[in-house]
C-alpha positions as CSV (number, residue, x, y, z in Angstrom):
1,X,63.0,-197.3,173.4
2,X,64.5,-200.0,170.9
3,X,63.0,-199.8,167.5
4,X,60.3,-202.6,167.0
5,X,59.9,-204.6,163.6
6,X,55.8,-204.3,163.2
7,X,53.6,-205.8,161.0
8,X,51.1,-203.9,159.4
9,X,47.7,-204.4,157.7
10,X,47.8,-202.5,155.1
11,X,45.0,-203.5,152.8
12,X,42.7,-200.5,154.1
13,X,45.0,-198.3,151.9
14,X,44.5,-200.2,148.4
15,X,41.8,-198.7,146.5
16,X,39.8,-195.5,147.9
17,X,41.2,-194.8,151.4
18,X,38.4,-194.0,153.2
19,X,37.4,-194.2,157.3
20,X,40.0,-197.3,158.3
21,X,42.5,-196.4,155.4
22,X,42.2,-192.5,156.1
23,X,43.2,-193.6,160.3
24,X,46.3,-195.8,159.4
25,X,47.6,-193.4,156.7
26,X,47.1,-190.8,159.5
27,X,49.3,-192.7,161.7
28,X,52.0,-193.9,159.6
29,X,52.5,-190.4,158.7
30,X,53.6,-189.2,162.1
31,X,55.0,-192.0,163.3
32,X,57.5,-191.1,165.8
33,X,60.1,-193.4,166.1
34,X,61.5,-193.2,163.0
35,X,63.7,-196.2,163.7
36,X,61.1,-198.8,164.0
37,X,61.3,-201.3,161.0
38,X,57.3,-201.1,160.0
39,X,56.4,-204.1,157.5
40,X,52.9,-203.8,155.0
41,X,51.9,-206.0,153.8
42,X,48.9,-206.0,151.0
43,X,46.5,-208.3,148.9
44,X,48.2,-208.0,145.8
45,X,49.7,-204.8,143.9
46,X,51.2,-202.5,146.4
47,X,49.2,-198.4,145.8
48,X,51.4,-195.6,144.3
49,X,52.0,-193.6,147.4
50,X,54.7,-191.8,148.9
51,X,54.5,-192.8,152.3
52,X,55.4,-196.2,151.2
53,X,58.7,-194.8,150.1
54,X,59.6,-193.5,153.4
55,X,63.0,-194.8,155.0
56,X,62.0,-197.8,157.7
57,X,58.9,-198.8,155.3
58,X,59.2,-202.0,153.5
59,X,56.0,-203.2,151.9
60,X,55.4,-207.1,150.8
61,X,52.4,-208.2,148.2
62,X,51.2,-211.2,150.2
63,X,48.6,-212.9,147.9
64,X,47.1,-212.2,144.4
65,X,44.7,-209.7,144.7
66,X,41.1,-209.8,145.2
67,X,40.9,-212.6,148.0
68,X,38.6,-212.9,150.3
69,X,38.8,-211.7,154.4
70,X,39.4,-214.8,155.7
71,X,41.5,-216.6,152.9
72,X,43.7,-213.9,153.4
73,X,44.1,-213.2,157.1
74,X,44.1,-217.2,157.6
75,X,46.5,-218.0,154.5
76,X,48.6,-215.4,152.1
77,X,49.5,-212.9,155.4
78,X,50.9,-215.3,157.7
79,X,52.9,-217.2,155.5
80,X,54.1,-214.0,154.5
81,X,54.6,-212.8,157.3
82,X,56.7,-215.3,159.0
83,X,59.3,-214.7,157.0
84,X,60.2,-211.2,158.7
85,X,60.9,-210.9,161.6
86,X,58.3,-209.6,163.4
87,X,58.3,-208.2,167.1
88,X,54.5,-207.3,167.1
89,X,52.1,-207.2,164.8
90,X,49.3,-204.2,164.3
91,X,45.6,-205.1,162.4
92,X,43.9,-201.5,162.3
93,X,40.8,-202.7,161.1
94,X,38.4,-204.9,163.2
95,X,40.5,-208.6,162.8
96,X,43.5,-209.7,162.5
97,X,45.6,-213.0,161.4
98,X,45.1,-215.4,163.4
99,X,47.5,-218.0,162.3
100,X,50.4,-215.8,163.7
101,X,52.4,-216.8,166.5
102,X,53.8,-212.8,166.5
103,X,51.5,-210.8,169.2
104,X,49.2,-208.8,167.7
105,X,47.3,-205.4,168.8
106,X,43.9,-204.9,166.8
107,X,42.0,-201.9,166.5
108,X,38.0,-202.4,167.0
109,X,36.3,-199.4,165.5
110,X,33.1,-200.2,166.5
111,X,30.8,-203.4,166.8
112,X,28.1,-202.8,164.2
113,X,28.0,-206.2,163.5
114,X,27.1,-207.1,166.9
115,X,25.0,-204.3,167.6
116,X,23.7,-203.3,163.9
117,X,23.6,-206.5,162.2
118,X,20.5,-205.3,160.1
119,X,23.1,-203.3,158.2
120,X,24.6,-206.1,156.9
121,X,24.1,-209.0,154.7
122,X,23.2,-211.7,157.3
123,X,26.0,-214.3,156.0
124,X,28.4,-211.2,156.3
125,X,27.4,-209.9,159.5
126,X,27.9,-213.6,160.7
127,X,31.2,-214.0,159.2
128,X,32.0,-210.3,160.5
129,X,30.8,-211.4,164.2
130,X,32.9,-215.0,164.2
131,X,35.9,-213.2,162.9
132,X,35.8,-210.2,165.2
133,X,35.4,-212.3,168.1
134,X,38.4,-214.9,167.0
135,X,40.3,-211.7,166.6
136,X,39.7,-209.8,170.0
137,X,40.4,-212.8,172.2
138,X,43.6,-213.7,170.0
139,X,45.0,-210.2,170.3
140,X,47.2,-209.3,173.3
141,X,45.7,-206.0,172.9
142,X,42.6,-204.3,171.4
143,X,42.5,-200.4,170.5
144,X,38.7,-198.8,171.2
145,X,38.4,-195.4,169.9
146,X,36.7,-194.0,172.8
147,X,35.2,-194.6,176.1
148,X,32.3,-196.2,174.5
149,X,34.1,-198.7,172.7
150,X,36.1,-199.5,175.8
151,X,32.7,-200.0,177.5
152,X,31.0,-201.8,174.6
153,X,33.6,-204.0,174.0
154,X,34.1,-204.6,177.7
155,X,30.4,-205.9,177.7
156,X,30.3,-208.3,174.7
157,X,33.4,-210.2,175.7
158,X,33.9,-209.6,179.2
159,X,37.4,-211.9,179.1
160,X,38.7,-209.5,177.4
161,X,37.9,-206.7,179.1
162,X,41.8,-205.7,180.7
163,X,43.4,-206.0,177.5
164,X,41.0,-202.8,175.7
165,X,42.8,-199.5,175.9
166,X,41.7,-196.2,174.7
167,X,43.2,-194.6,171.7
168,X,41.5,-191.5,170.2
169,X,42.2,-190.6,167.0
170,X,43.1,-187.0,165.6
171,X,41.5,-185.0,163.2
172,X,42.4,-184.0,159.5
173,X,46.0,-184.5,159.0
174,X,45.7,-185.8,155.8
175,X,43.7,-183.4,154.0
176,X,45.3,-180.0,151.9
177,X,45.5,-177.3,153.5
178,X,42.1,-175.2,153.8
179,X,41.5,-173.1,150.5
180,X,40.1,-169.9,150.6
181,X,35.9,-170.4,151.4
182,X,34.8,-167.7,148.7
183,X,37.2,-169.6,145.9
184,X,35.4,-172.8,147.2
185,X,32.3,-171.6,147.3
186,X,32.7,-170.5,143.9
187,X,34.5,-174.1,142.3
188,X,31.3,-175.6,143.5
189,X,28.6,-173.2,142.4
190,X,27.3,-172.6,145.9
191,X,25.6,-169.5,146.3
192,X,23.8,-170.8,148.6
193,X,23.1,-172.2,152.2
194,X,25.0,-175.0,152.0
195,X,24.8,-178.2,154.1
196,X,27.1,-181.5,154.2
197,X,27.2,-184.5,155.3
198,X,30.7,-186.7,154.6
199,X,31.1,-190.4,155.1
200,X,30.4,-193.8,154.1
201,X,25.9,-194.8,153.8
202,X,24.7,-197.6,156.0
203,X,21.3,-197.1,157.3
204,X,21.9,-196.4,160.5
205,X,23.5,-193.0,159.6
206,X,19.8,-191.8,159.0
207,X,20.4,-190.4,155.2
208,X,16.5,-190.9,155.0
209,X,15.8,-188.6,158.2
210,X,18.3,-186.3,157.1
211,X,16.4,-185.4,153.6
212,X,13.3,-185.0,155.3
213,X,15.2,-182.7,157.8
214,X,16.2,-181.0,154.6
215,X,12.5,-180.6,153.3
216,X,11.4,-178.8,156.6
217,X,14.1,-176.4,156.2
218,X,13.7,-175.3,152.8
219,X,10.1,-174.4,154.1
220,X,12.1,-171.8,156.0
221,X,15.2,-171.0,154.3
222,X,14.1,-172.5,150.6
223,X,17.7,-172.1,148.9
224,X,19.2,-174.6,151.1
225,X,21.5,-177.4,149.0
226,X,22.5,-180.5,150.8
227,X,26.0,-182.4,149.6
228,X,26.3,-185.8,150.5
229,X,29.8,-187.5,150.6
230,X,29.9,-191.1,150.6
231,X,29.8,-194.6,149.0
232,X,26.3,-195.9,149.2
233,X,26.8,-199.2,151.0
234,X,23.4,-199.7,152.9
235,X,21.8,-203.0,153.0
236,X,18.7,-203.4,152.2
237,X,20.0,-200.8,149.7
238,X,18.1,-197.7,149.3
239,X,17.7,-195.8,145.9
240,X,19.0,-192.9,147.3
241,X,17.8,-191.1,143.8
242,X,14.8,-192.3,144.0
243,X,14.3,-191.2,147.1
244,X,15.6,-187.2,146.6
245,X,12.6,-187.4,143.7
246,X,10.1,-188.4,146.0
247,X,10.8,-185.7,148.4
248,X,11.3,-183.2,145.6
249,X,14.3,-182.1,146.2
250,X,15.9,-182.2,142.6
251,X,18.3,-179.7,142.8
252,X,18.7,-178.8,146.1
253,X,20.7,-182.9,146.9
254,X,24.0,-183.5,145.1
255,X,24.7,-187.3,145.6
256,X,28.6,-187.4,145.8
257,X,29.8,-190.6,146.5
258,X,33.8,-190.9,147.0
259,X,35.3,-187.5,146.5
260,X,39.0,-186.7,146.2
261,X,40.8,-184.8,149.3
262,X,41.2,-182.0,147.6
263,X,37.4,-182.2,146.5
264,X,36.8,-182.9,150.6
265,X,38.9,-179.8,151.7
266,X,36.7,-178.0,149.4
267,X,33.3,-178.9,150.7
268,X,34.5,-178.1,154.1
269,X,35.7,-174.8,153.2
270,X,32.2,-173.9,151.6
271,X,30.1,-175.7,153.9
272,X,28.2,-173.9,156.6
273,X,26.9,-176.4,158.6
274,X,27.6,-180.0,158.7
275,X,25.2,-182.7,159.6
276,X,26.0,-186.3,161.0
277,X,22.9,-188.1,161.9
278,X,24.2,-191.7,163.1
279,X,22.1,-193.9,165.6
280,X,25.1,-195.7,166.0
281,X,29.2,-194.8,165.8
282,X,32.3,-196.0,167.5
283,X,33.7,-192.7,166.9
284,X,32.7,-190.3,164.5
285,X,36.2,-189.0,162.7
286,X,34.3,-186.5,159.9
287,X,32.4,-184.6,162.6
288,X,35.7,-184.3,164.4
289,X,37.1,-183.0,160.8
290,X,34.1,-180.7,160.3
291,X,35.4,-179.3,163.4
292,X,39.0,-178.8,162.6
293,X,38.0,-177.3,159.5
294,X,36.3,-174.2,161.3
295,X,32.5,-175.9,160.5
296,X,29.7,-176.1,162.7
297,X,28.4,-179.6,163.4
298,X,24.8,-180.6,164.0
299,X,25.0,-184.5,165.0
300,X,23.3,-187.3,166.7
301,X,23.1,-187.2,170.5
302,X,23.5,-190.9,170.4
303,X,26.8,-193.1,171.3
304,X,29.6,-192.7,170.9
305,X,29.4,-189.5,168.6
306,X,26.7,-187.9,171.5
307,X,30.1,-188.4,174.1
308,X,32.8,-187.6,172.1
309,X,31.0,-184.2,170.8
310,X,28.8,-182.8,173.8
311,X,29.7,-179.4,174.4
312,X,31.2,-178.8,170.6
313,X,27.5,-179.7,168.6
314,X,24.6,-179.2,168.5
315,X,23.3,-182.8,169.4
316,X,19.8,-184.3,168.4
317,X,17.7,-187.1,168.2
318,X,18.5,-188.4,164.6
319,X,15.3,-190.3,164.6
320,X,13.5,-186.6,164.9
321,X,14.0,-184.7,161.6
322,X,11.6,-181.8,162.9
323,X,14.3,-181.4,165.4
324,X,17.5,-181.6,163.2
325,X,15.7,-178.6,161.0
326,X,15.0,-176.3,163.7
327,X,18.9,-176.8,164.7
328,X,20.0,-175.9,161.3
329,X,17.9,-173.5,160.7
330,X,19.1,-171.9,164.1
331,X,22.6,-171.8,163.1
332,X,22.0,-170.4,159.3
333,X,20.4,-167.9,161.3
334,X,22.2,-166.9,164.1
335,X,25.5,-165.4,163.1
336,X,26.6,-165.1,167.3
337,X,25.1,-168.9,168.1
338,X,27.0,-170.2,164.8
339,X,30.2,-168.6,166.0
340,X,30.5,-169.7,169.4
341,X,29.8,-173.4,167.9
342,X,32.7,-173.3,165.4
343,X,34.7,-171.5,168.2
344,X,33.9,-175.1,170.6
345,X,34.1,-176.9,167.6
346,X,37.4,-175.9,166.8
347,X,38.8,-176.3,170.3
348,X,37.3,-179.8,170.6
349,X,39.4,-180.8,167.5
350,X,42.6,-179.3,168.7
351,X,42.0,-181.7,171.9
352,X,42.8,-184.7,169.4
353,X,46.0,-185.3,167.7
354,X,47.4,-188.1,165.4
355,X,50.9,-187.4,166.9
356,X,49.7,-188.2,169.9
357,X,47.4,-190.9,168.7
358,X,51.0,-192.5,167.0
359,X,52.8,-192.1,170.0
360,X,50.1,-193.7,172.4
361,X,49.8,-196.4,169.8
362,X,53.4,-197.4,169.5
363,X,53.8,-197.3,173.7
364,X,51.3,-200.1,173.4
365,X,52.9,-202.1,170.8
366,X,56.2,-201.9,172.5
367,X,54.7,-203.0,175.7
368,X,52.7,-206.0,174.0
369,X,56.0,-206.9,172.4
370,X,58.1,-206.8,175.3
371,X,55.8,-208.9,177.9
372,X,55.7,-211.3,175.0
373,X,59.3,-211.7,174.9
């Protein structure tokens, strides 16, 4: 293959890297063709990272800082990026520029904003709908996580259909390596059942649900501590304090919010269940990571997480906490069923791999660039 000049992006890794930022850093670490010429470009001061530094990186501040979505993707990146030049350009995060001549492969993670628009503030979700569907139908290709996006996006813009390819992500790359569960255990005071749940709060991931789920089991196995991971971004937001009072479960909820890796690796290494409760996912990258990380995952039956973990969770109805308590409890109970669902766990995870994500990745943008050409 010749090596490509790509345009990247890169915005997702400014700030706290968390679902988008945590899949492109994945990617540019094992990129493997270590020729290709990969341009960043960023909304202001470029992060402190050593991946930035590696040879065939170059990294460009295109704009001030602080602009807005569209100002940015319709202004400060393309007239920065017309200056290199570009064979292909990659947006891993929903849109891309669309005053770019350059061919351009998006990644769609999901379409929440079509389908869960109540998450959103409406003049967002609109802005988020017109600028998603700008983006898909200007890109020469669009990456869907799993079959379900393929299918989803297939159905909301049926133009567009031919151009969707698959590309599963892997599963924890980025994170330290495991420590040792009893030193875990013992940096976080768990002694303990201990439950988690790890990513970013919209409604639709059934934090609400989940606590109740957690009240029902403590009338069973009272000791059990719930950690919840994640940025509270749900809209209407709820008091999520307010709401562990209510249920009287001071004590037994730690409230998280952004954690460190090495703070993540921990609560993976102590956990002994993990619970992901979505109505609604393109993907579902933490279960996946509980899974590499030796946990056992309790998670909603519904798309695409439902598809993506049958056979490797225990799947339920999110919308039924009596449900999600009797699975826990089932686990925390039963040393041989816990077992054989970190065993499947584990083997789902190995299925997925960044390398190969990378390499699947960079066949596409090499193909977009070269029927362009």
């Amino acid at each position: 293959m010749r090596p490509l000049s790509i345009g990247i992006d890169a915005r997702e890794l400014q700030g706290h890297a968390t679902g988008v930022g945590r899949y492109l850093r994945s990617l540019l670490r094992v990129w493997p063709i270590p020729e290709d010429r990969l341009v960043l470009y960023f909304d202001g001061p470029v992060p402190e990272d050593p991946l930035l530094r590696r040879p065939g990186v170059l990294v460009r501040e295109a704009g001030p800082g602080g602009s807005s979505g569209v100002a940015w993707q319709l202004g400060h990146l393309p007239r920065c990026a017309r200056r290199d030049p570009l064979d292909v350009f990659f947006a891993p995060a929903y849109t891309c520029p669309l005053g770019l001549a350059v061919p351009r492969v998006t990644a769609v993670h999901d379409l929440s904003y079509f389908s869960w628009p109540r998450d959103f503030r409406a003049r967002e979700a609109l802005r988020r709908r017109v600028t998603v569907r700008a983006s898909v139908r200007a890109s020469a290709a669009i990456v869907a996580l799993a079959e379900f996006g393929r299918r989803e996006l297939a159905e909301r813009f049926p133009a567009q259909a031919h151009r969707v390819r698959v590309v599963p992500p892997g599963a924890d790359d980025d994170l330290p390596p495991p420590p040792a569960r009893e030193a875990a255990r013992a940096r976080l005071g768990a002694r303990s059942p201990l439950l988690i749940s790890v990513g970013s709060i919209f409604n639709r991931r059934r934090v609400p649900e989940l606590l109740q789920a957690l009240c029902l089991l403590r009338k069973r196995v009272p000791t059990a501590r719930l950690e919840l991971i994640g940025e509270n971004r749900t809209w209407p937001r709820l008091d999520l304090p307010a709401l562990v009072r209510e249920l009287g479960l001071d004590g037994h909820v730690r409230l998280r919010g952004f954690v460190s890796e090495a703070e993540l690796a921990d609560l993976y290494a102590a956990a002994d269940v993990a619970v992901f409760l979505s109505a609604y996912e393109g993907f579902g990258l933490p279960a996946l990571e509980a899974m590499a990380r030796g946990v056992p995952v309790v998670a909603s039956r519904a798309p695409a997480m439902g598809e993506v973990l049958a056979g490797a969770a225990c799947l339920v109805d999110p919308e039924r906490p009596h449900e999600v308590a009797d699975a826990v409890a089932e686990l925390l109970g039963d040393a041989g069923a816990c077992a054989a669902l970190r065993a499947a766990g584990s083997a789902r995870a190995a299925e997925h791999s960044w390398t190969r994500s990378a390499r699947s990745l960079r066949e596409l943008l090499a193909e977009v660039a070269e029927v362009t050409t």
